[in-house]
C-alpha positions as CSV (number, residue, x, y, z in Angstrom):
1,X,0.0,0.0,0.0
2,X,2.9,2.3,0.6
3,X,4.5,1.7,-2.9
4,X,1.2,2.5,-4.3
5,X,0.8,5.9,-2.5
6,X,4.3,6.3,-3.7
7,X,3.5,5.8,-7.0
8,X,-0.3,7.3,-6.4
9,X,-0.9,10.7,-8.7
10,X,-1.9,12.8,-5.5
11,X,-0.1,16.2,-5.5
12,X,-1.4,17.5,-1.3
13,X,0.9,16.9,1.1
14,X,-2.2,17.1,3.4
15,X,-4.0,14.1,2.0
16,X,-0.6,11.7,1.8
17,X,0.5,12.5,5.3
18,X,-3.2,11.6,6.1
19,X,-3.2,8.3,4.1
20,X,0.4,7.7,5.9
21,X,-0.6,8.1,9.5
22,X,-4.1,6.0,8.8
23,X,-1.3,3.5,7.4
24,X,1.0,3.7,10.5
25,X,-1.8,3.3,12.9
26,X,-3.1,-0.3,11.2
27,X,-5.9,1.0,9.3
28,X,-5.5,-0.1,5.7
29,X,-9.2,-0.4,4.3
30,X,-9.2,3.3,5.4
31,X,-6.2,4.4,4.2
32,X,-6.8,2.7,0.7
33,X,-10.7,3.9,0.5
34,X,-9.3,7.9,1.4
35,X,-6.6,7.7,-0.9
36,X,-8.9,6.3,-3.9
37,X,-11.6,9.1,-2.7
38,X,-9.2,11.5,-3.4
39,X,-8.1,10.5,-6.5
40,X,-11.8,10.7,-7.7
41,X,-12.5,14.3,-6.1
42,X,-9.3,16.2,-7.4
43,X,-10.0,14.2,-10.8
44,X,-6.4,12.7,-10.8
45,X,-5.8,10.9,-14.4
46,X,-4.7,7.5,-13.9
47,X,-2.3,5.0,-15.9
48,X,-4.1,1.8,-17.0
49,X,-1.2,0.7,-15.1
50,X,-1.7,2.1,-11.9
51,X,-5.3,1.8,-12.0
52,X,-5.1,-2.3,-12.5
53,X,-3.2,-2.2,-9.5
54,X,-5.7,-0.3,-7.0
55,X,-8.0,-2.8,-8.6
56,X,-6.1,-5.6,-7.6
57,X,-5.4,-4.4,-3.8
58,X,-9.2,-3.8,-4.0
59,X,-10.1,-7.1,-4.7
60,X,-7.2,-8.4,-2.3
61,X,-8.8,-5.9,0.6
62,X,-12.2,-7.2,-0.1
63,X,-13.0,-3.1,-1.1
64,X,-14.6,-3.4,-4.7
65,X,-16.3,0.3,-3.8
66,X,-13.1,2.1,-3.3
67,X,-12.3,1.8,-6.9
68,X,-15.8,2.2,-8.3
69,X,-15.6,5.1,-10.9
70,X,-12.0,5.3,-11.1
71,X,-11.8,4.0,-14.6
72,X,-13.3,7.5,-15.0
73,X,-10.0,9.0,-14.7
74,X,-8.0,6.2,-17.0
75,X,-6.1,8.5,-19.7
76,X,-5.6,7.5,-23.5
């Protein structure tokens, strides 16, 4: 999860050190689901690449909804 936010297209500082510290304290699902939620408000494009993989730690998580509508964002 911490290579993907790594790798994850969100620009505020705000929203990764909140996605880190939900991360430090155990709390995954939540970290995952806020920095997907993001993603979709700020209207982040997303690699087919990247977007396979928050798929698959979706599915892995057991969190289909975190991704729902993401495939919004997918650039050409």
């Amino acid at each position: 999860m911490a290579a993907l936010l790594g790798d994850s297209p969100l620009a505020s500082e705000a929203v990764i050190t909140d996605v880190r510290d939900l991360l430090s304290h155990g709390e995954e699902a939540l970290a995952f689901d806020t920095m997907c939620s993001w993603i979709y408000e700020d209207a982040l494009p997303l690699t087919r690449q990247f977007h396979a993989r928050l798929v698959a730690l979706a599915s892995e998580m057991e969190t289909p909804t975190s991704v729902q509508r993401l495939d919004e964002l997918l650039g050409d």
